[in-house]
N, C-alpha and C positions, 0 to 999 in steps of 0.2 A: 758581522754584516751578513748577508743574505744574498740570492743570487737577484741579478741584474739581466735582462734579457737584452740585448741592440739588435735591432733588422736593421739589414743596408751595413754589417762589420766591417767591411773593407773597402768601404767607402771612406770620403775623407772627415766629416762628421762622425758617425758611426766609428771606424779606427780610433781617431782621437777619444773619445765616450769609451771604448773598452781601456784602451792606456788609461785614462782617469779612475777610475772606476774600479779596477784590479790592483792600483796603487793606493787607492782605498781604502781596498779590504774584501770588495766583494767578487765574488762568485760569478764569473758572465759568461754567459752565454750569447753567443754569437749567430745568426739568421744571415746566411747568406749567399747568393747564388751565383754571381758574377755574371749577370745580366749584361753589364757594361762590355765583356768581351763578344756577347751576343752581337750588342749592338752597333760598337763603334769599333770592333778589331781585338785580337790579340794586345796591343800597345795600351789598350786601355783597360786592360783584366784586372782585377782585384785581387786576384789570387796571390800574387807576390806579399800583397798588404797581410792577408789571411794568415799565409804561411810565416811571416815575422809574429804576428803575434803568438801565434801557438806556438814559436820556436822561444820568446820571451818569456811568456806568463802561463806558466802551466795550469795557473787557476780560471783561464779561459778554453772555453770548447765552444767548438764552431762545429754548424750544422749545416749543411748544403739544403736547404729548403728555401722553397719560394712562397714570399708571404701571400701571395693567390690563393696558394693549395692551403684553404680552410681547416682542412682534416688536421693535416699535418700542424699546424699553426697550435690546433687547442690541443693534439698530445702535447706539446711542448711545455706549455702554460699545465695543463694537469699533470704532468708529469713532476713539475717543481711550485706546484699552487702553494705547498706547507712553507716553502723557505723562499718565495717570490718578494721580493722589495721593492721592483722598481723597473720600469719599460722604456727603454728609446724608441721611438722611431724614427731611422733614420734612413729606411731604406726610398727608392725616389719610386 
């Protein structure tokens, strides 16, 4: 397999989408900024989710980017364009 990108990883779509996905077979990569602690509090941060999966599946890597910041958005894509499979998006 190939790598997988999800935005929105520690969400609860996105979470569940790398769990799948890495028991697959693929290669994922994770987009995500935990916005949700921004907006609704500490109690609702992602980061907990974030840090279970990196501590699970070593074949995933998470990126603290915000899918706004364009720039950063298409290093990501060209940076794995040769071995790209497949996009979620799930970030909100």
């Amino acid at each position: 397999m190939g790598i997988a990108i999800v935005t929105g990883s520690g969400g609860l779509v996105g979470s569940e989408s790398v769990r799948h996905l890495v028991e697959a077979g693929w290669d994922v990569i994770g987009i995500e900024n935990d916005m949700r602690a921004h907006f609704f509090g500490p109690d609702a941060s992602t980061a907990r989710i974030t840090q279970e999966l990196v501590a699970a599946y070593p074949e995933f890597r998470t990126l603290d980017l915000d899918v706004r910041d364009a720039d950063g958005v298409e290093r990501v894509f060209a940076q794995n364009s040769k071995r790209l499979g497949l996009v979620i998006h799930a970030a909100a």
